[in-house]
C-alpha positions, -999 to 999 in steps of 0.1 A, spaced: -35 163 -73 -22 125 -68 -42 97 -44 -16 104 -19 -17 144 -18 -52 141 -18 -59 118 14 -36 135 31 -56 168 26 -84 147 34 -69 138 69 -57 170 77 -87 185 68 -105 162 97 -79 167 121 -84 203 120 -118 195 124 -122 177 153 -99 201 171 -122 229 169 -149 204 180 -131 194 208 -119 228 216 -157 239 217 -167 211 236 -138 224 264 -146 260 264 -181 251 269 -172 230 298 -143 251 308 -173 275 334 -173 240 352 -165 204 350 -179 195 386 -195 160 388 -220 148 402 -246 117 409 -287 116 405 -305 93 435 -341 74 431 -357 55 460 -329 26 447 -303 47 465 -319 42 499 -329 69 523 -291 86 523 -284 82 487 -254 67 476 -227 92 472 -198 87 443 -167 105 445 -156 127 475 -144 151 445 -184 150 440 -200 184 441 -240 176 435 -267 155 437 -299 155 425 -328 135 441 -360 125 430 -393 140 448 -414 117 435 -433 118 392 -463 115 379 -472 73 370 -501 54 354 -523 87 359 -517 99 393 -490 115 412 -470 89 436 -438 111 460 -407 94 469 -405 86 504 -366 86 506 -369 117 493 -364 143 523 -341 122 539 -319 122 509 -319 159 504 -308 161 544 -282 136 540 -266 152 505 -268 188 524 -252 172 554 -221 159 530 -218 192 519 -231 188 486 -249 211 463 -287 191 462 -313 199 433 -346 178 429 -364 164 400 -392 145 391 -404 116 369 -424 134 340 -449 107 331 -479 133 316 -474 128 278 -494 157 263 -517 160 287 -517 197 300 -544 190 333 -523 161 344 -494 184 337 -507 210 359 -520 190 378 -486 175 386 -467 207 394 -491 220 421 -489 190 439 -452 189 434 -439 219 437 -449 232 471 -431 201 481 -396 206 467 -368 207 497 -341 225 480 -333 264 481 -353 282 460 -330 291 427 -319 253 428 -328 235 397 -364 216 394 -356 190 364 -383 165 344 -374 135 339 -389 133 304 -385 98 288 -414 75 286 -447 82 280 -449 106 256 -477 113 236 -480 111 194 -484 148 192 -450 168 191 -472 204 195 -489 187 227 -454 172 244 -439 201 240 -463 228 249 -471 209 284 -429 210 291 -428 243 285 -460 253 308 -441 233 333 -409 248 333 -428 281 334 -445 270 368 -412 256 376 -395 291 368 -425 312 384 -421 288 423 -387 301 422 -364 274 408 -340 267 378 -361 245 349 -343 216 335 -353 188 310 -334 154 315 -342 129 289 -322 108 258 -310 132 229 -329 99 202 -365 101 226 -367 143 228 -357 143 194 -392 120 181 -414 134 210 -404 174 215 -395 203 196 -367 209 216 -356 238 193 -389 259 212 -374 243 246 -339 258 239 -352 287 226 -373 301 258 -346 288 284 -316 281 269 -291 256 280 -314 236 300 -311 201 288 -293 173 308 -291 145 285 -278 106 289 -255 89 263 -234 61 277 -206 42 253 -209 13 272 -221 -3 313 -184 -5 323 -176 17 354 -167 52 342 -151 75 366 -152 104 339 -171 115 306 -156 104 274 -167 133 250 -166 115 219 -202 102 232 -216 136 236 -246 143 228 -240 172 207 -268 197 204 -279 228 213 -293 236 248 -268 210 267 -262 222 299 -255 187 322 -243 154 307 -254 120 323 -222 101 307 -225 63 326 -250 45 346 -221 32 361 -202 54 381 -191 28 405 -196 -5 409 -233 -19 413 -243 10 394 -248 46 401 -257 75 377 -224 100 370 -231 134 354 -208 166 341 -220 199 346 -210 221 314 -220 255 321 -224 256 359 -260 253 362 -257 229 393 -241 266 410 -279 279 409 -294 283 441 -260 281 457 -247 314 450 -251 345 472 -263 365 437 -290 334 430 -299 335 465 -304 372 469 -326 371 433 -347 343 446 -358 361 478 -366 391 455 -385 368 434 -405 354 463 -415 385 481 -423 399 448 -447 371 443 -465 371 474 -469 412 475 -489 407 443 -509 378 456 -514 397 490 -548 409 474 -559 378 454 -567 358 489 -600 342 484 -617 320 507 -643 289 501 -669 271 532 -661 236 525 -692 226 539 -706 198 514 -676 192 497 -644 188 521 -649 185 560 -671 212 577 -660 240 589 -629 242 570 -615 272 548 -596 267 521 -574 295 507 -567 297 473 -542 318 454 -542 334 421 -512 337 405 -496 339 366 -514 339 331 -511 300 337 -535 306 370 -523 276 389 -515 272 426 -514 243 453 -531 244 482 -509 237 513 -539 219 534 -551 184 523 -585 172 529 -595 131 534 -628 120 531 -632 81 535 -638 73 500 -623 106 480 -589 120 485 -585 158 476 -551 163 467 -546 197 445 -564 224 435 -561 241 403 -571 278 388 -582 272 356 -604 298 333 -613 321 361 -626 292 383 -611 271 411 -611 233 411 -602 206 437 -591 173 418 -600 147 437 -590 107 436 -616 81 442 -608 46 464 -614 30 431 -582 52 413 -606 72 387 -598 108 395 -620 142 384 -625 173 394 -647 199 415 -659 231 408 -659 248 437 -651 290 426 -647 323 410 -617 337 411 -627 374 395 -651 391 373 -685 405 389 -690 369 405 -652 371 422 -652 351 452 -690 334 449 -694 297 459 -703 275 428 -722 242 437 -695 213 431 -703 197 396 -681 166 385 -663 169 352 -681 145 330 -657 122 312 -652 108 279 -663 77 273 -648 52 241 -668 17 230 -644 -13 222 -649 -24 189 -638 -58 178 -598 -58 172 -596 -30 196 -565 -31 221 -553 -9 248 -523 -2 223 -552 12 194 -575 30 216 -547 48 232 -531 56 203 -562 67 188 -567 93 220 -531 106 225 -526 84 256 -502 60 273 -516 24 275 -509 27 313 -524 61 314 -555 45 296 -555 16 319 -551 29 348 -578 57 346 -602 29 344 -589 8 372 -571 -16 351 -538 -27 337 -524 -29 305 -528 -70 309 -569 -69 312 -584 -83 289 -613 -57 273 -643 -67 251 -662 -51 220 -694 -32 239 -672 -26 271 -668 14 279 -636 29 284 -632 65 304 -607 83 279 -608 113 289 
């Protein structure tokens, strides 16, 4: 075969090629090609809509930063104002745990009691800093998230960068329990984009939304393509009807697992708090909140058949509180409130927050914060450090 025949073979070859990518790519997004935009507090308290060809918004609740969790005020007002515009709103929330699977839970049951969109609507993590350096620990807190996620009612998504999930996640175990549930970003360039260019996809299994341009409009403004119509969830009269199912199934067989606590010597006097047990991952929030003047209680978790309050100090350390049973022979009997003792690490000399926290499967700002610092203290060799 001569040079000419050859590269000509060669071309036709790719040609043929990229056509049955492309044609994949379009049948994939042939369910739905609606667009949408994704609001933080730097969108105000309306948001800041795109397009009027828009069909969905996603707003952030709030995340989880420097070890504790801190809402969004514009929030609720942005839910209203996208619902108002007719637009289909979903929430999600800043995913700044790493592998740690208390803070994780910890994180949903204050969260997800507070989500304002229909139940069946999607929940997503925003998943991309402050991960861990153990794969088996990132992963297996996202997937006991979307689980809590899936079991309040919602749709579970993961939002992060195709390069970040790939080093921190086994996104193969993601895919594999809920299927096309990624919404990834890849942008060719900060130039306003008014539609995706599909030659930056990023191609991979599980992609369900694509975040193609921080620049949707001038000044900047996040545009996203829904592939498979997952931004329909919750919006549906099918989802809705399931959802409702879901829900009254859920608190029939929590009807029975009421148990109440005296708060006497540990919250306010006088007060009951009611706790619900729920899935194999026996974690629920507690709707009332209890202020002392130096300790804020702010979730309660069931953990190992007992019940404990985490609670946040005026100095920003956090712990938590024994305070129940929750079955056995001893179901429902008071246990006298014992603080978690934590972990404690001595700087040596060449220590830095960078080491230590690599060396305990922390952020730097996870590791600061916890004891009341920043990454930008200085630490000495003989000073103790709280890592866990």
């Amino acid at each position: 075969m001569n040079k000419r025949k050859l590269k000509a073979l060669v071309l036709m070859v790719g040609a043929i090629f990229m056509a049955f990518f492309m044609f994949n790519l379009n049948s994939q997004a042939s369910t739905s090609r609606d667009q949408g935009v994704d609001w933080s507090k730097f969108q105000s308290n309306s948001g800041v809509f795109g397009y009027s060809t828009d069909k969905f918004v996603f707003s952030q609740a709030g995340g989880f930063y420097g070890g504790t969790n801190i809402p969004q005020t514009t929030y609720a007002s942005q839910v209203a104002s996208a619902k108002q515009a007719g637009k289909r709103v979903h929430t999600y929330l800043w995913d700044g745990v790493g592998g740690n699977m208390i803070n994780a839970k910890a994180m949903m049951a204050y969260y997800l009691p507070r989500v304002k969109t229909p139940k069946g609507s999607i929940v997503a993590l925003d998943y991309e800093n402050g991960a861990s350096y153990s794969v088996t620990a990132n992963t297996n807190v996202i997937l006991a998230q979307m689980a809590l996620i899936k079991a309040a009612g919602y749709t579970p998504m993961l939002y992060s960068g195709k390069a970040y999930l790939n080093a921190h996640v086994n996104v193969a175990d993601i895919v594999r329990a809920y299927g096309n549930c990624l919404w990834l970003a890849e942008y060719p360039d900060y130039l306003v984009r008014t539609k995706p260019d599909y030659n930056w996809f990023p191609s991979m299994d599980g992609v369900a939304i694509f975040q193609f341009t921080s620049t949707y409009k001038a000044g900047g403004l996040d545009g996203n393509v829904d592939l498979t119509g997952i931004t329909k969830s919750g919006y549906t009269t099918a989802s809705k009807a399931k959802a409702q199912a879901n829900v009254k199934k859920a608190q029939k067989a929590q009807a029975a697992k009421v148990v109440k606590y005296s708060q006497r010597g540990v919250f306010y006097p006088n007060r009951t708090l009611a706790v619900r047990y729920t899935d194999s991952d026996k974690v629920r929030q507690v709707a009332t909140y209890y202020k002392g003047e130096s300790v804020i209680y702010n979730a309660v978790i069931i953990e190992h058949d007992y019940v404990w309050a985490r609670y946040t100090r005026s100095n920003g350390l956090y712990g938590f509180i024994k305070l129940g049973v929750t079955n056995g022979p001893a179901y429902g009997k008071r246990v006298v409130g014992q603080l978690v003792s934590h972990t404690y690490y001595t700087v040596k000399s060449g220590d830095s927050w960078w080491t230590i926290a690599q060396r305990n499967g922390l952020s730097m700002t996870t590791l600061a914060s916890q004891n009341g610092k920043t990454i930008y203290s200085t630490i000495y060799p003989g000073q103790r450090l709280v890592v866990r």
